[in-house]
C-alpha positions as CSV (number, residue, x, y, z in Angstrom):
1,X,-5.8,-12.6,-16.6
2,X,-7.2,-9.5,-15.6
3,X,-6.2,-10.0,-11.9
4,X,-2.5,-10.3,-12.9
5,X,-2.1,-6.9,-13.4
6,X,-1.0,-4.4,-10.7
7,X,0.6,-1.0,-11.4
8,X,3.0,0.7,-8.6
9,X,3.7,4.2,-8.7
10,X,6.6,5.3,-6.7
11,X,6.3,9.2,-7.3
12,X,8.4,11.6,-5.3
13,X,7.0,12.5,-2.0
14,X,4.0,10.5,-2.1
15,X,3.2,7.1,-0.7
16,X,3.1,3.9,-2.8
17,X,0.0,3.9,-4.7
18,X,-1.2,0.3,-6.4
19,X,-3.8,0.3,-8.9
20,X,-5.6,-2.0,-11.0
21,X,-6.1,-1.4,-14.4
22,X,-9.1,-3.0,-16.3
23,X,-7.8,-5.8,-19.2
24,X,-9.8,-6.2,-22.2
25,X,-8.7,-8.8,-25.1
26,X,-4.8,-8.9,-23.2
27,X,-4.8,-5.4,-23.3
28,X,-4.7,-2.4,-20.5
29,X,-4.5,1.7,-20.3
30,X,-3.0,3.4,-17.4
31,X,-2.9,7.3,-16.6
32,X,-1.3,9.6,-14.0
33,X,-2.9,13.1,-13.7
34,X,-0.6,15.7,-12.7
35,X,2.6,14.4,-12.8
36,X,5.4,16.7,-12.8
37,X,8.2,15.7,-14.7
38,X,8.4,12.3,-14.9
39,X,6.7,8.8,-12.9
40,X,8.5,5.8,-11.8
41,X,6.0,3.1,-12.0
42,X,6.2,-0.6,-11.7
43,X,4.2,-2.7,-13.7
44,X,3.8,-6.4,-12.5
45,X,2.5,-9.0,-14.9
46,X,1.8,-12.7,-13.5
47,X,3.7,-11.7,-10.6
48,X,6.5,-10.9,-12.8
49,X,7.8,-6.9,-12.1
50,X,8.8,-4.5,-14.6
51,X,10.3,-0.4,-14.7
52,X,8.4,2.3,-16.5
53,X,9.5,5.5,-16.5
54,X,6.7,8.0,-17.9
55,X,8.2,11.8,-18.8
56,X,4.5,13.9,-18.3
57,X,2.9,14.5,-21.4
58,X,4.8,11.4,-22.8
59,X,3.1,7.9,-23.4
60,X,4.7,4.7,-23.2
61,X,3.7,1.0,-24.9
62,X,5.1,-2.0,-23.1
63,X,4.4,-5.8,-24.8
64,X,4.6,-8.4,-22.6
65,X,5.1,-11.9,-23.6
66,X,3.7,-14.5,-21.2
67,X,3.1,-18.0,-21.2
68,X,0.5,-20.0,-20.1
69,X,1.9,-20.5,-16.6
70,X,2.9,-17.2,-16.2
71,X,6.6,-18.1,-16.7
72,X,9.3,-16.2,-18.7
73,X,7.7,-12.9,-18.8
74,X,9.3,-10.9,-21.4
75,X,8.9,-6.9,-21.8
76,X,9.4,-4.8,-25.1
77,X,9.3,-0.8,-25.2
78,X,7.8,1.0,-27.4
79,X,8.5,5.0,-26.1
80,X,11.7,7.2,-25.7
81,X,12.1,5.8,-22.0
82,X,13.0,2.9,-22.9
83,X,16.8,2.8,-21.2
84,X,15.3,4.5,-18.2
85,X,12.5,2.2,-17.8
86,X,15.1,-0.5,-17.6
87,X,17.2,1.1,-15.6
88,X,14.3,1.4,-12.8
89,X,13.7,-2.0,-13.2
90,X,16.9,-3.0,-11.6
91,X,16.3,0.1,-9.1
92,X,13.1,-2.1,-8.3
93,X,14.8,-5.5,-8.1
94,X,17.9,-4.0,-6.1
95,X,16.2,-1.8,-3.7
96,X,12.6,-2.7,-3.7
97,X,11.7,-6.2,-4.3
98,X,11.5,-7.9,-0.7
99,X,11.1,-11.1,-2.3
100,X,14.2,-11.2,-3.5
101,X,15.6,-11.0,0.0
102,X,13.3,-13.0,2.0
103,X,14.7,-15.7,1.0
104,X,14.7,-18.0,4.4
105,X,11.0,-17.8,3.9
106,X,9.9,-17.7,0.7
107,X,12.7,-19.8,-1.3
108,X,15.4,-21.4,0.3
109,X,15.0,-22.1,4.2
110,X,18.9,-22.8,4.3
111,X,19.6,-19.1,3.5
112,X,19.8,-16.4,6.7
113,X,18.6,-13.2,7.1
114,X,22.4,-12.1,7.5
115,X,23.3,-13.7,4.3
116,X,20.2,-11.9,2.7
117,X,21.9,-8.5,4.3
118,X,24.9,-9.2,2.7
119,X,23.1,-9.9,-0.6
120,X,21.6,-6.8,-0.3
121,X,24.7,-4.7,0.4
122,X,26.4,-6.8,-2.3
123,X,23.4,-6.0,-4.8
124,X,24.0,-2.1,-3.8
125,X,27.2,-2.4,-4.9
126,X,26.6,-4.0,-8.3
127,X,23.8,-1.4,-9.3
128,X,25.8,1.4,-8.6
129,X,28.7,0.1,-10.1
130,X,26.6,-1.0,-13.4
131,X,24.9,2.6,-13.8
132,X,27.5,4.6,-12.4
133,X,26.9,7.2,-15.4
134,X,23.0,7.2,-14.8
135,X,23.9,7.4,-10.8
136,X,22.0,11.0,-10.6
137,X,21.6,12.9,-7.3
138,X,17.8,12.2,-7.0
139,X,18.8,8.2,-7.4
140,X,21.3,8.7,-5.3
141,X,19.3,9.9,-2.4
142,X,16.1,7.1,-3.2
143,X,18.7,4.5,-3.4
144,X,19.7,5.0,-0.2
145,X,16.7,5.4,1.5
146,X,15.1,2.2,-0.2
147,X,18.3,0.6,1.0
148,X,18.1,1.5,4.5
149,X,14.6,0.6,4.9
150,X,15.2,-3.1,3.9
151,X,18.4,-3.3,5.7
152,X,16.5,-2.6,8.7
153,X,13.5,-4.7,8.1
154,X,16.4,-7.5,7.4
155,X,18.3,-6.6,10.6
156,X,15.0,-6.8,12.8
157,X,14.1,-10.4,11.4
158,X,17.9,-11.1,12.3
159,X,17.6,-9.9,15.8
160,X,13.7,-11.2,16.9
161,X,14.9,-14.6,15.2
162,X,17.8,-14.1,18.3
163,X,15.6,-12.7,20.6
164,X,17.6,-10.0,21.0
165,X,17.6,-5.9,20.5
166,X,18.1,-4.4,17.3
167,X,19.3,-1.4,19.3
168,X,22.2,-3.3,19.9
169,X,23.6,-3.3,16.8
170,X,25.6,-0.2,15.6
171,X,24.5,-0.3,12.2
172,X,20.9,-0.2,13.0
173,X,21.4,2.4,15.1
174,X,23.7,4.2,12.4
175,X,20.9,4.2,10.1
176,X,18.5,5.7,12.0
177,X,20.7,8.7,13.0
178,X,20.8,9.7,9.6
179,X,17.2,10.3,9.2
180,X,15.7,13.4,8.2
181,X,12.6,13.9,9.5
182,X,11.8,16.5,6.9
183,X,13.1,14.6,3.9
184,X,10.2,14.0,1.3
185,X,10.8,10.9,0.7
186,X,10.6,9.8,3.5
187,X,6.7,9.4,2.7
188,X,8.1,6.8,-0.2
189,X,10.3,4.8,1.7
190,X,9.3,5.4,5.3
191,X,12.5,4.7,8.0
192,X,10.9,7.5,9.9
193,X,8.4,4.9,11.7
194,X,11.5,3.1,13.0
195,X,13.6,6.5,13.2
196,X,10.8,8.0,15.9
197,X,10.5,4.8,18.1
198,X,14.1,5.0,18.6
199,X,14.0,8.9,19.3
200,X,11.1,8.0,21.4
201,X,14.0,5.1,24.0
202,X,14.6,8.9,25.4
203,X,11.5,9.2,27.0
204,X,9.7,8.3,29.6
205,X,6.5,6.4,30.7
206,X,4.2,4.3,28.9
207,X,3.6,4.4,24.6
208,X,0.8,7.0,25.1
209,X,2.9,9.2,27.3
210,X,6.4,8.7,25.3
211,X,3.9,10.2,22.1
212,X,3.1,13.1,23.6
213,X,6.4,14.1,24.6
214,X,7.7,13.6,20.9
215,X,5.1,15.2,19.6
216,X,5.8,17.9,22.1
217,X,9.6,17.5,20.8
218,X,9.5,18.0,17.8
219,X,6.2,19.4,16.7
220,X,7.8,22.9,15.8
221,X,10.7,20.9,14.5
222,X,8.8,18.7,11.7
223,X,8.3,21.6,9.0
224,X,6.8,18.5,6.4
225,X,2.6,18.5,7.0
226,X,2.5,14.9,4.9
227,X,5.3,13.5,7.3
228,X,3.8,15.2,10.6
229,X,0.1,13.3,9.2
230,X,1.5,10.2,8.7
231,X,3.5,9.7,12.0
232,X,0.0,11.1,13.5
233,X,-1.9,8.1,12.1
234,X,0.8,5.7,13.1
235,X,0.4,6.9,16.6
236,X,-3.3,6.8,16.4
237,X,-3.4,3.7,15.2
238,X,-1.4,1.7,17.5
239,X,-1.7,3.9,20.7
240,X,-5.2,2.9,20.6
241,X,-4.3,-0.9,20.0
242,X,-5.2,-1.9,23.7
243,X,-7.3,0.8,24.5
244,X,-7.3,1.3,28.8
245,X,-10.9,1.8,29.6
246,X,-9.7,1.7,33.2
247,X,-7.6,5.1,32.4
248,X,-9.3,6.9,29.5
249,X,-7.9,10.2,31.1
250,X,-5.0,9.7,29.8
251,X,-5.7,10.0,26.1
252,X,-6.7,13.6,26.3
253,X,-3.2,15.1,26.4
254,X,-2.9,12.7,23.4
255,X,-5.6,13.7,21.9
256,X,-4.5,17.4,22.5
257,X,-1.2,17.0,21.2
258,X,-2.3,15.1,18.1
259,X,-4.3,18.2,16.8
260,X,-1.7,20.7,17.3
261,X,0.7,18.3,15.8
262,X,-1.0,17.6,11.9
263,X,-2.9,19.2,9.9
264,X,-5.2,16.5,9.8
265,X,-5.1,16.0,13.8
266,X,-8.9,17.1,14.3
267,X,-10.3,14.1,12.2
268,X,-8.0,11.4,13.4
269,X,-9.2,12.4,17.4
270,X,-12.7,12.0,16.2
271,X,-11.9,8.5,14.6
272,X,-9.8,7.9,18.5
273,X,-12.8,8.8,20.2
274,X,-15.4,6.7,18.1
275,X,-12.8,3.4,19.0
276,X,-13.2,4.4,22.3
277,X,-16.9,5.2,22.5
278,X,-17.4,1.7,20.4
């Protein structure tokens, strides 16, 4: 079916893009413009995900097998990626695939969040062990990051289950030391969200007023204009959650800081002030 077929594309330094191909007769095409070196894509059938590594310039065929109830996918390859496509795939189910460690939710409400960490950490551990030879420095680094992100997004269900801080715990914290706010991909696998609100626990005053003093911070200190733009919109988008029409003064330093802050400042004020007009 047509609508069973999504393609991921996980490329470095850009956000995760999801696309739709057209299917005709069981059949699909799929193109990247502009890809240096290689894409990591994931290609989901019936719900069902699979690797693709694409080298530019290169083409790859993938068969997939499906029954009627979309049960026991099955991939062939058909390209000279073949091994690295495969090895992606498990990049994807280790690192990637919430699903596979959501488990009190989605499959078995017996199972914790702190038995899903450990799964995780245990998973880690397995992948690297398994394709120790392929264990390059860029996989390396994406590894880690894709790790960390879902470690903390498990550690957070752990600790609002609790009703307690995830600040509490050292390993959150740990995690969120480490971040480099000028790491590319971070705009892949984004921990800097969670890395600024726990820069921002330094400051004082309200959400509005803690933004413009990390902003002020580290506006000369974020070199990366994609990062700086997408901690902008974050900011825009939830400082103006419960907009104050008693107090609108006090977005104008926020406003001020937000355009000497990203490139893209000057458009996302005149989308703040049109929520506020409206």
């Amino acid at each position: 079916n047509p609508e069973e077929v999504i393609v991921v594309s996980y490329l470095p330094g850009e956000s995760i893009q999801y696309y739709y191909p057209e299917v005709r007769d069981g059949s699909f095409e799929f193109s990247l413009d502009d890809v240096k070196g290689f894409a990591d894509l994931v290609v989901s059938v019936g719900g069902v995900e699979f690797g693709a590594r694409i080298n530019a310039q290169d083409t790859l065929k993938m068969s997939f097998v499906v029954n009627r109830y979309l049960e026991d996918v099955t991939v062939s390859y058909d390209g000279n990626t073949e091994k690295e496509s495969r090895f992606w795939t498990d990049f994807y189910e280790t690192y990637l695939n919430w699903g596979n460690y959501n488990l009190r939710l989605d499959r078995d409400p017996d199972i914790t969040y702190e038995e899903s960490i450990a799964l995780l950490d245990k998973n880690d551990s397995l992948f690297r062990a398994k394709y120790k030879a392929d264990f390059n420095e860029y996989y390396e680094h994406r590894a880690g990051l894709a790790h960390d992100l879902l470690k903390a997004i498990l550690i957070e269900q752990v600790e609002y289950d609790k009703g307690t801080d995830p600040y509490d715990r050292a390993d959150y914290v740990a995690m969120l030391e480490k971040v480099d706010p000028n790491d590319p991909d971070q705009v892949t696998f984004p921990v800097i969200y969670r890395w600024k609100d726990y820069v921002e626990r330094g400051f004082e005053g309200n959400e509005i007023e803690k933004d413009v003093a990390f902003m002020k911070e580290y506006g000369s200190r974020i070199s990366n204009a994609d990062i700086k733009s997408m901690l902008a919109n974050s900011m825009a988008t939830y400082g103006l959650r419960d907009i104050n029409t008693d107090s609108l003064d006090i977005y104008e330093p926020f406003f001020s800081e937000i355009e000497k802050f990203a490139p893209d400042g000057a458009v996302l004020v005149e989308g703040c002030r049109a929520r506020i007009d409206a």
